[in-house]
C-alpha positions in Angstrom: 0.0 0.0 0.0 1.6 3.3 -0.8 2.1 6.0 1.6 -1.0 7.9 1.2 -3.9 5.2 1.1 -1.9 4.6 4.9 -2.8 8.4 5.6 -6.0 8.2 4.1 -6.9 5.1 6.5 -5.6 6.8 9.1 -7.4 9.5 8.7 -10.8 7.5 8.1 -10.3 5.7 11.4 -9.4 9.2 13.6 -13.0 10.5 11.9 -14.6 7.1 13.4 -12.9 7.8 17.0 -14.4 11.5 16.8 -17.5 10.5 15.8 -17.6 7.5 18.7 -16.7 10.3 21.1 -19.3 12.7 19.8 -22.3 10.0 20.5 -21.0 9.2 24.0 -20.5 12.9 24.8 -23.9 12.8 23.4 -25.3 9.6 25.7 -23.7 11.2 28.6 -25.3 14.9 28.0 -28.6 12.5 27.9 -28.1 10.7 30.7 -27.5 14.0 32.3 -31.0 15.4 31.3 -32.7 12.7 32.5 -30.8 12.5 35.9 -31.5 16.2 36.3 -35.0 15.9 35.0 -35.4 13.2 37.5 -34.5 15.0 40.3 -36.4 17.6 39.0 -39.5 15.0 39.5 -38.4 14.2 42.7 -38.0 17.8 43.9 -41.5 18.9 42.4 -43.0 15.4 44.3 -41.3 16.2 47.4 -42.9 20.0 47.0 -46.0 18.4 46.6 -46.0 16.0 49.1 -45.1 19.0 51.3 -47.6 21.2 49.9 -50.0 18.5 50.4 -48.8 18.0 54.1 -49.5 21.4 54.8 -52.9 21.7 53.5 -54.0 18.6 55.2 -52.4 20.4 58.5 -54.4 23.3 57.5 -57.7 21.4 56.9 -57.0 19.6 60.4 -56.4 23.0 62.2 -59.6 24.4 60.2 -61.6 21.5 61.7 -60.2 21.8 65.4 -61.3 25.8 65.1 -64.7 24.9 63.6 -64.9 22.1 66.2 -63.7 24.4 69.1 -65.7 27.4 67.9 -68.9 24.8 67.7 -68.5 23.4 71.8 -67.8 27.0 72.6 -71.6 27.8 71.1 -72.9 24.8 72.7 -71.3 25.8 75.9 -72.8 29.0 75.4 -76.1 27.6 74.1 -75.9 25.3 77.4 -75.2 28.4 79.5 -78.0 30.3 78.5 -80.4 27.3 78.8 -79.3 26.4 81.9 -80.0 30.3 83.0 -83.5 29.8 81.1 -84.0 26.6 83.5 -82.7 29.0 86.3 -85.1 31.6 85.9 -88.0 29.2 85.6 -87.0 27.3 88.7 -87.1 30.6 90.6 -90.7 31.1 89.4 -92.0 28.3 90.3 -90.1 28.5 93.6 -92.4 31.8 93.9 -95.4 30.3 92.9 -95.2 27.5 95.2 -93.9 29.7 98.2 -97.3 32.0 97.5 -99.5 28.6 97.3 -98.0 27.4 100.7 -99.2 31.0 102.0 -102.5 30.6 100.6 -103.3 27.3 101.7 -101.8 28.3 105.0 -104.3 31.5 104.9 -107.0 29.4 104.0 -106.7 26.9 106.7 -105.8 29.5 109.5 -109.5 31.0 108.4 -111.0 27.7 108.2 -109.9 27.0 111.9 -111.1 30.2 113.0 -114.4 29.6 111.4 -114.9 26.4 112.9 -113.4 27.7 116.8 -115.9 31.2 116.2 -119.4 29.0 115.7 -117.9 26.6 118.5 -117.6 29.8 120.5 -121.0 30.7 119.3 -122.5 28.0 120.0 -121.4 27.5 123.3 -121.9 30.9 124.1 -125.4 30.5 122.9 -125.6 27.5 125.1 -124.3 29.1 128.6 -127.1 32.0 127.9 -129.8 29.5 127.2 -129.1 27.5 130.1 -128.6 30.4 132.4 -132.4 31.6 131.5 -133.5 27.9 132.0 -132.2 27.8 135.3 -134.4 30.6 136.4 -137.9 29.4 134.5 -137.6 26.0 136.6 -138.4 27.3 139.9 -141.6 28.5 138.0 -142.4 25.0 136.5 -141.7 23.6 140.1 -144.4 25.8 141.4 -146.6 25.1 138.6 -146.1 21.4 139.5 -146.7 21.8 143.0 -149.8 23.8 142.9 -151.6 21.1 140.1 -150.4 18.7 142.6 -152.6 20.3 145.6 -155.6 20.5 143.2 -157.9 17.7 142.5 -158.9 16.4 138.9 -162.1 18.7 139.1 -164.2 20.5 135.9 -163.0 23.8 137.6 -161.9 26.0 134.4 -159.4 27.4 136.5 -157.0 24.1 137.2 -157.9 23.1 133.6 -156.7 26.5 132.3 -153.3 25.7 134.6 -153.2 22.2 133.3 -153.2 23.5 129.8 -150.5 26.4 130.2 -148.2 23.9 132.2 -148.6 21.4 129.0 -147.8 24.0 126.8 -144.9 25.5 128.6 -143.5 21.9 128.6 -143.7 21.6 125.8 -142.1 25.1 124.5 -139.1 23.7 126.5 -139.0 20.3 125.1 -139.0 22.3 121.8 -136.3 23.9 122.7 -134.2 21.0 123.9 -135.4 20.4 127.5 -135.4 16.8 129.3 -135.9 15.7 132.4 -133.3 13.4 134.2 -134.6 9.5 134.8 -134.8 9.1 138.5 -136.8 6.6 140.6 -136.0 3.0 139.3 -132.6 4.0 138.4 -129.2 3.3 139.7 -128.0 6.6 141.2 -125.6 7.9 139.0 -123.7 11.0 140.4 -123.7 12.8 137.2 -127.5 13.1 137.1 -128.5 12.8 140.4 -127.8 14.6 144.0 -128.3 11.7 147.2 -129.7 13.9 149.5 -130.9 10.9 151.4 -129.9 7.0 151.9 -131.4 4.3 153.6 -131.3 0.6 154.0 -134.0 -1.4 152.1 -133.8 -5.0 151.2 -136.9 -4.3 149.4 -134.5 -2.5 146.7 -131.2 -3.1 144.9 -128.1 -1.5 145.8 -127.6 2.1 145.0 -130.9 2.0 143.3 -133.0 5.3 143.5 -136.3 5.3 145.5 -137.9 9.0 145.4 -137.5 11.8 143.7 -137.2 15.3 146.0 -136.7 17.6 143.1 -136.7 16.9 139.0 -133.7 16.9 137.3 -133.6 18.2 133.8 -130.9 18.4 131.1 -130.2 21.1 128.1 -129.3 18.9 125.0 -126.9 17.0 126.9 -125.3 19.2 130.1 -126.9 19.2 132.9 -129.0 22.1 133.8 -129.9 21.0 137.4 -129.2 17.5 139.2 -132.6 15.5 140.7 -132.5 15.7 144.5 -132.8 11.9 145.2 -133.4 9.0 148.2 -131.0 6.0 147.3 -131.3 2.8 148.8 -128.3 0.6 150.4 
């Protein structure tokens, strides 16, 4: 071969190692780009991730707000029902406080009611007895003088047998009786022993005559029977 097909091969094969060169300068400037775009990627998912993290941190501290702003309300809600509840309890505190008063007026009248007719009545009672003790005397004179006078057609004793009846009988009206004496046993409520004697003819403490009628108003005594008991 001569001397310049050796340069001309030479030359050839230093064009091949340039152009060998220039395609793995090439590769490498590649493999470069796609490194650096890589970590580009990376960077951009690790901003996102980040950016991510932060909104869910924002979201969670948006829901702990909402979520402490919403048991404050309640609180408050609470508060003011409770002070509602409050204010009614002190009402009906009132109310029943005034009820207690009024049933307590009420009865305090009732019993004053009831202890003025009792009053009443017994007052009425004392009066009507103390005027009944003074008309017996005249019905024991009454008595005694139709007993003195003989069953006649004299219009005189029938005119005092008449008004005797009917004066008895106004005071039976008005709640008049006479005490049970003779035939009784003496009973020291009714009756007044002004006598005693020993009779087997009678029971014990058994009342045998009658001095002086007895008479009752209702059911006190107005005057005791003046009696003869026996044993």
């Amino acid at each position: 071969m001569t001397r310049e097909g050796e340069i001309s091969v030479a030359e050839e094969k230093k064009n091949e190692a340039l152009e060998d060169e220039t395609t793995a300068q090439d590769d490498t400037d590649v493999i470069e780009e796609d490194v650096i775009e890589e970590g580009a990627g990376e960077e951009e998912a690790t901003e996102t991730e980040e950016t991510s993290d932060e909104a869910t941190e924002a979201d969670e501290a948006s829901d702990k707000d909402e979520a402490s702003d919403t048991e404050e309300q309640s609180k408050d809600q609470g508060s003011k029902f409770f002070k509602k509840k409050d204010k009614k309890d002190k009402k009906d505190a009132q109310i029943e406080e005034l009820t207690d008063k009024v049933k307590r007026q009420m009865a305090e009248f009732e019993n004053f009611r009831k202890r003025t007719e009792k009053e009443k009545s017994q007052m009425y009672e004392v009066g009507a007895k103390s005027i009944l003790e003074k008309i017996l005397p005249v019905v024991d004179n009454f008595e005694r003088g139709l007993n003195g006078m003989e069953e006649s057609d004299d219009p005189f004793a029938q005119g005092m047998q008449m008004i005797y009846k009917q004066l008895m009988t106004s005071l039976e009206e008005a709640g008049v009786t006479t005490i049970e004496a003779v035939g009784q046993e003496f009973n020291p409520e009714f009756h007044n022993a002004v006598m005693h004697v020993e009779d087997e003819a009678f029971g014990e403490n058994e009342v045998i005559e009658e001095f002086q009628k007895g008479y009752l108003y209702r059911d006190s005594v107005i005057r005791h029977s003046m009696v003869k008991v026996a044993n």
